[in-house]
N, C-alpha and C positions, 0 to 999 in steps of 0.2 A: 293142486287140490286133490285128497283122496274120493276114490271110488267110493266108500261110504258114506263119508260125508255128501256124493251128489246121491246116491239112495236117500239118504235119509231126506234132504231136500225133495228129492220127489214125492218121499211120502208124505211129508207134510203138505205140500200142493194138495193131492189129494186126498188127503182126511178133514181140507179145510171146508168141503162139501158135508160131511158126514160126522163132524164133532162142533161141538158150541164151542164157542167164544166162548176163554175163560178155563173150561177145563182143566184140571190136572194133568189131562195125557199133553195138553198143546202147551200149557208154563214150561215141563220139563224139557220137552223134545225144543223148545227154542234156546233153553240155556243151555242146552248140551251144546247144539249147535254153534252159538258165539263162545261158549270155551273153546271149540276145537278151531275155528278163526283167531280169537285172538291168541291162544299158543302159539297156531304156528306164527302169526306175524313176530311175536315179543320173540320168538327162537331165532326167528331168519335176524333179528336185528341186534339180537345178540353177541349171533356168530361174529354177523361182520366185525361192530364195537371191538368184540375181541380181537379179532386180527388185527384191526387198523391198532389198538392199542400195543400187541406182542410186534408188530412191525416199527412204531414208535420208540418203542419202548430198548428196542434193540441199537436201534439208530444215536438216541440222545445221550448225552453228556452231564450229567448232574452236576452244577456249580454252586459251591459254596457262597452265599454274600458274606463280605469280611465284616470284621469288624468292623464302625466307623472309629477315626483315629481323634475326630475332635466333631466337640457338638456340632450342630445344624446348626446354631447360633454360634458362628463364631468368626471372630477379628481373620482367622486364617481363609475364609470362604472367599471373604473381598478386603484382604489389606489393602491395595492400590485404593479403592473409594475411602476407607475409615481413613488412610494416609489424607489423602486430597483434602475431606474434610476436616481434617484435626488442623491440618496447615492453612487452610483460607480462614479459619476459624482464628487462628491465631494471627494472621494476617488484618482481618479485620479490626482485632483488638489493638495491635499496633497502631493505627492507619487514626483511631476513634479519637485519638488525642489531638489531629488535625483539625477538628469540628472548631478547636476553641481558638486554634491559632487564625483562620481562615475569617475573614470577614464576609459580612453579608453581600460586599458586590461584587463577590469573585467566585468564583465555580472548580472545581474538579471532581473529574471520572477515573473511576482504575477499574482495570477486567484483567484476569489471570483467568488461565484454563476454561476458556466460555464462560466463567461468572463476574456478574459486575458487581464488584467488592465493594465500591464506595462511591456513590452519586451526591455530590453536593451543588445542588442548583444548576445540575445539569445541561438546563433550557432556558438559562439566563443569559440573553445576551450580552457578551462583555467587547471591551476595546482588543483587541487579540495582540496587537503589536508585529511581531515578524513573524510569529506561527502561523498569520497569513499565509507563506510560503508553504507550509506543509500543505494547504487547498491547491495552490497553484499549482503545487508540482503531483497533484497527484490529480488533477485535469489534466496536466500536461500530459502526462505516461496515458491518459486514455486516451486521448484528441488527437495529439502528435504517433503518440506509439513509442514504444521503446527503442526500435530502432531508427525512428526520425536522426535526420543530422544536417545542421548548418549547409550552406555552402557561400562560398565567398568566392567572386569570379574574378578577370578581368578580360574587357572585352577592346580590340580596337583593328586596324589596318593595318595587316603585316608585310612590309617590301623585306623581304630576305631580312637583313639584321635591325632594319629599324622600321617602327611604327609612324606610321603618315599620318599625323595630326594627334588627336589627343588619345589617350588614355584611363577606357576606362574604369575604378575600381568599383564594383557591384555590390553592397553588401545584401548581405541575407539575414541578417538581423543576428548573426553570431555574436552570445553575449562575452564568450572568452575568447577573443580572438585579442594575442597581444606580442608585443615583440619579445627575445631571451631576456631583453632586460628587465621589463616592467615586473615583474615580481617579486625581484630584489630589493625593490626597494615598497611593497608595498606592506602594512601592519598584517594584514593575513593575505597571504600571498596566494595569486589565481593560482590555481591548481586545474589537471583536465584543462589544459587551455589548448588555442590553435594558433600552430606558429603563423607570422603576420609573413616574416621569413622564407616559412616553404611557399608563399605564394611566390615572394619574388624568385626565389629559386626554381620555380616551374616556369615563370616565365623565361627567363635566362637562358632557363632547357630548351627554348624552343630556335634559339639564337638569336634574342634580342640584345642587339648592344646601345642601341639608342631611342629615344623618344622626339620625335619632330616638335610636339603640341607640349600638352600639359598632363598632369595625373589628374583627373574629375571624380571627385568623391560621389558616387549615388546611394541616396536611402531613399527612393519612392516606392520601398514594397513599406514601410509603414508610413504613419503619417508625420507631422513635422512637434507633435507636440514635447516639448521639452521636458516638462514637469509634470506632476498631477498639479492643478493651480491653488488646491487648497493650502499645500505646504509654503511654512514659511521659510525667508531668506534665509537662514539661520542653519536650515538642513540642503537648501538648493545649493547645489557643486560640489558640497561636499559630504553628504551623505549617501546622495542620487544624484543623476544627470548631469549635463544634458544627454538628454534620451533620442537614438536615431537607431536607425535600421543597418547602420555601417557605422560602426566603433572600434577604433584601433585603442587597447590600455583604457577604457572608460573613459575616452577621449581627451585624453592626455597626451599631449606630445613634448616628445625625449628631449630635456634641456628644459622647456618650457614651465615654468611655475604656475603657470593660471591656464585655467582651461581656453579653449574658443568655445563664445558660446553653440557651432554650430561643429557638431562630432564628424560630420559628412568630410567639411574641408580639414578636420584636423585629422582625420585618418588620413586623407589625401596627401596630406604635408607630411607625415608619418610616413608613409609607403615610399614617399617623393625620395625622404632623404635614405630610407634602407636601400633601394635603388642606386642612389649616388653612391651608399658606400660600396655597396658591389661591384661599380663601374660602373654602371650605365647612365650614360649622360640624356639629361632629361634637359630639355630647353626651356619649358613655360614654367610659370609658378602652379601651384595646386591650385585647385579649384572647386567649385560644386557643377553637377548637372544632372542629364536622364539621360544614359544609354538608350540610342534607337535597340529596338529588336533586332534588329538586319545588320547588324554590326557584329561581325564576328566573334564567338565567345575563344580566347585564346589559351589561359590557362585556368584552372580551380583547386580549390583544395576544400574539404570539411573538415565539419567540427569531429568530437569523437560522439559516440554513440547518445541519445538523450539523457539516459541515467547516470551519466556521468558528467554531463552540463548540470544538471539538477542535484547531484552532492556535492557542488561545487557554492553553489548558492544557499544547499540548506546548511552546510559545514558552517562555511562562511559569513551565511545571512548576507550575502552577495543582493543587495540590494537594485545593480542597473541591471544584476542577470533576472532577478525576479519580475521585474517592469518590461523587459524585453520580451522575457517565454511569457509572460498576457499578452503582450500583443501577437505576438505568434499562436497564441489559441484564435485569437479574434483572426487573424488572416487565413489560418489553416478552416475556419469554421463559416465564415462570414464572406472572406474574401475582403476582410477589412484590416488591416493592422493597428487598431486604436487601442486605448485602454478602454473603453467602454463599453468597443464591440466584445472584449476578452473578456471583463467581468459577465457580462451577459451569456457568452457562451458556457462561463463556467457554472454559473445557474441553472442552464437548461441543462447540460450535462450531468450536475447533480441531483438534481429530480429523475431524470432516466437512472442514476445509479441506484436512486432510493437512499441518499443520504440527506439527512433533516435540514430544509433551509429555512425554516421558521424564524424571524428577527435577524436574515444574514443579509450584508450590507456590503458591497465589495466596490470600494472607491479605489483600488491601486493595487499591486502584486508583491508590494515592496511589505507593505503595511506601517507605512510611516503615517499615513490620513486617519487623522485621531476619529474620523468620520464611519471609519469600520466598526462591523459589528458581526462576533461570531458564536454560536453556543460552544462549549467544552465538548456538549456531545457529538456536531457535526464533525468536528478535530479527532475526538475519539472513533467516531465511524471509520474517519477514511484511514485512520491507524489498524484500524481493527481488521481490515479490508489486506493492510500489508501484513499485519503478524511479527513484524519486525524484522523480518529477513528477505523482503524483498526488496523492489529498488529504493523505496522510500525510505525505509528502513536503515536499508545498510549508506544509504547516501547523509543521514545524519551526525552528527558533530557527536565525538567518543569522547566522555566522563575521563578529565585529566589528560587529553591524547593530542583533540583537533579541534581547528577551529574557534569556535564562540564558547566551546567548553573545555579547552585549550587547558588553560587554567582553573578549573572547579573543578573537585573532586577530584583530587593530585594522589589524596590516600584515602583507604579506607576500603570499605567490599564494594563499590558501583565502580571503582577506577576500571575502564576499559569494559565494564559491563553494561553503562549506561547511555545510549545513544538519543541526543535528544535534540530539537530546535528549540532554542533559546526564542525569547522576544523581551525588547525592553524599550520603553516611553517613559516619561514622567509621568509617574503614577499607576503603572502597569508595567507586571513583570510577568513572564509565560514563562513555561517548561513543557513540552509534550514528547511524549516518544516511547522506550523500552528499556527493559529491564531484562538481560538476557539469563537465564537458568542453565540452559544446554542448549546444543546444535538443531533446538525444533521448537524451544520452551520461554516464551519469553513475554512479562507481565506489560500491560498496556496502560500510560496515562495520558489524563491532560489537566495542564495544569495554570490557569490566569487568573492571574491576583491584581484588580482593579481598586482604585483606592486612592487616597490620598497618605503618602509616605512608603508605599508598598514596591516602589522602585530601588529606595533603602537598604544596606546590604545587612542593616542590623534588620528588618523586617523581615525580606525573601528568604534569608539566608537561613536560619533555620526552619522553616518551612521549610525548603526546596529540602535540607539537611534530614529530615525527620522523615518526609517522604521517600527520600532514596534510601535510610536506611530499615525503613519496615520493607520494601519492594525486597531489599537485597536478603535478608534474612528469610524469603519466604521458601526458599529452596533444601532451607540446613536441615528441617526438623520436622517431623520425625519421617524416618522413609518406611514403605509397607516389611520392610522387617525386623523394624526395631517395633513394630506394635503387632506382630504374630506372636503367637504363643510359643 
């Protein structure tokens, strides 16, 4: 602050004694005054301005903005979404001509890329037939685990090479447990199975050359029930059961034409005679009974991993493996090996996943009990849940390859693209599964056709045809570079 400007301030002090308010001499001498303040302020802040601006100014880099090369509206900002959309779009129009084939007591869902393309009666419950199986086995992968696996024991009193009294074979409810032969001669033959074989062959390794007693068949880790009882004679033995906890060949044995009603002794008769042919002489006939605990476990073998017992049954529609892995939920959950206990577990199970069980009915695993009742959309959940490439997924029967679709879809674009579980009753025919696109990308259905005559290969057959061919085309056309500018 200048020395005159504090003069001049003094004087004004003292003239404010000796001049009126108002005056001439006191207007001027106060405007002089705030000129010479606010100069110098607007100067000192000027200065700076300016430097900090020549400081700036030296430092920065002037950049051109280009041109833009294509509007703010345009197909090139987001080809991948216009692509997505022009494709479901066309997808759906495909798909619309279903509405007319499809009758009112039957259902299907399809979902590609997180959209559900086409919901018809979605939350109607229908008869499911053997996509039952796609429920079970995708309980099973939560309950069990994916690395769950069988085991089959035998347990007994070993003197050096021979065992002192009976012999016994333990089972653990393994549904593919069966000998080299049995699949030669079966119409779709076990696959992922466990040799009946290396058990005897384990034992052998231990130096057993003879049995004193008998071979004692045990299934008391499930219950004795044979059948579901609603089914009739017509599918009992030879469609299902008899159903036990130790099954050698879906208890069948080698030579034998007719089953025994009881799988315990005819596995034991099975083992009895692989034995004999190995050499080992066995003195009593086969048997049933209960391994004490306190009886030595001698040798064991498992099954292979669960995800591989379970493409075995859905390829297949392995109908005694499906009955068996429910009761194995119910034992692994319960501590019960029923069918009943298994349907119930798999209820509770699915309410904790959050998959829809509204109208769902689960009398059996096979899904033979015309008594079942399933929505398309719970089926589609638990698909939608795998994606198509995981266990459930890839454990499905391949469009012209395997299994129950073996034979469908031999040509055409879904061959080997299309993985699905079959089901078929009289009067109900199912398809559920995927539509593969690429190594990540693959379209979701479900599909039951309830009805009178819908079993019919002149009914199904183009439906399921008309289906698979809108899924398969949804990949060709158009990709996000055929729609950029």
């Amino acid at each position: 602050m200048s020395d005159n400007f504090l003069e001049d301030s003094t004087s004004i002090k003292r003239a404010k004694h000796k001049v009126k308010v108002g005056s001439p001499r006191v207007v001027f001498t106060l405007l002089g005054t705030l000129t010479l303040v606010v100069g110098a302020a607007l100067g000192a802040a000027w200065k700076t301005v300016d430097n900090i601006a020549e400081s700036v100014s030296a430092q920065s880099v002037v950049r051109e903005i280009p041109e833009l090369s294509a509007s703010i509206i345009s197909a090139r900002r987001a080809p991948v979404t216009l692509s997505s959309e022009k494709r479901i779009g066309s997808l759906r129009r495909s798909l619309a001509r279903l509405e007319r084939l499809i009758n009112a007591e039957s259902c299907l869902v399809v979902d590609v890329e997180g959209q559900q393309i086409m919901a018809l009666r979605p939350n109607l419950p229908v008869i499911p037939a053997s996509t039952m199986k796609v429920l079970v086995a995708s309980v099973a992968l939560e309950v069990l685990g994916p690395e769950f696996t069988y085991k089959t024991k035998v347990q007994g009193i070993q003197d050096g090479g021979t065992i002192s009294g009976d012999l016994y074979l333990v089972g653990g409810g393994d549904p593919v447990l069966v000998s080299a032969q049995y699949p030669t001669i079966e119409p779709l033959p076990t696959f992922n199975g466990t040799s009946i074989e290396a058990l005897a062959d384990a034992l052998i390794a231990t130096g057993v050359k003879s049995i004193s007693g008998s071979v004692i068949g045990d299934e008391s880790r499930y219950d004795s029930e044979r059948f579901t009882p609603t089914l009739g004679l017509g599918i009992r033995m030879t469609e299902v059961g008899p159903l036990g906890a130790l099954m050698i060949n879906d208890g069948v044995v080698t030579g034998n034409p007719i089953k025994p009603d009881n799988p315990a002794l005819a596995a034991a008769q099975e083992f009895t005679n692989i034995l004999i042919a190995k050499g080992v002489n066995v003195s009593g006939a086969a048997s049933v009974g209960v391994a004490s605990s306190d009886i030595p476990v001698i040798a064991e073998i498992s099954s292979r991993a669960l995800p591989d017992v379970l493409a075995e049954m859905l390829t297949n529609s392995d109908n005694n493996t499906a009955e068996l892995v429910l009761k194995e939920i119910g034992f692994s959950s319960v501590q019960q090996g029923t069918r009943l206990a298994g349907a119930q577990a798999m209820i509770t199970k699915f309410t904790e996943m959050g998959i829809p069980t509204e109208g769902l009915t689960i009398n059996d695993g096979s899904g033979l009990d015309r008594g079942n009742r399933v929505m398309c959309s719970t089926i589609q959940s638990l698909l939608l849940r795998d994606g198509g490439f995981g266990s459930l997924g890839t454990g499905l029967a391949v469009a012209g390859r395997t299994g129950t679709l073996g034979d469908l879809f031999t040509e055409g674009t879904v061959t080997q693209r299309l993985r699905g579980k079959t089901g078929t009753l009289t009067g109900v025919k199912g398809l559920a599964g995927f539509v593969t696109y690429d190594a990540e990308l693959a379209s979701t259905f479900t599909l039951i056709l309830n009805g009178s005559g819908v079993s019919n290969q002149s009914t199904y057959r183009p439906i399921w045809s008309a289906l698979a061919e809108a899924l398969a085309t949804f990949s060709s056309s158009p990709s996000s570079s055929e729609i950029s500018p």
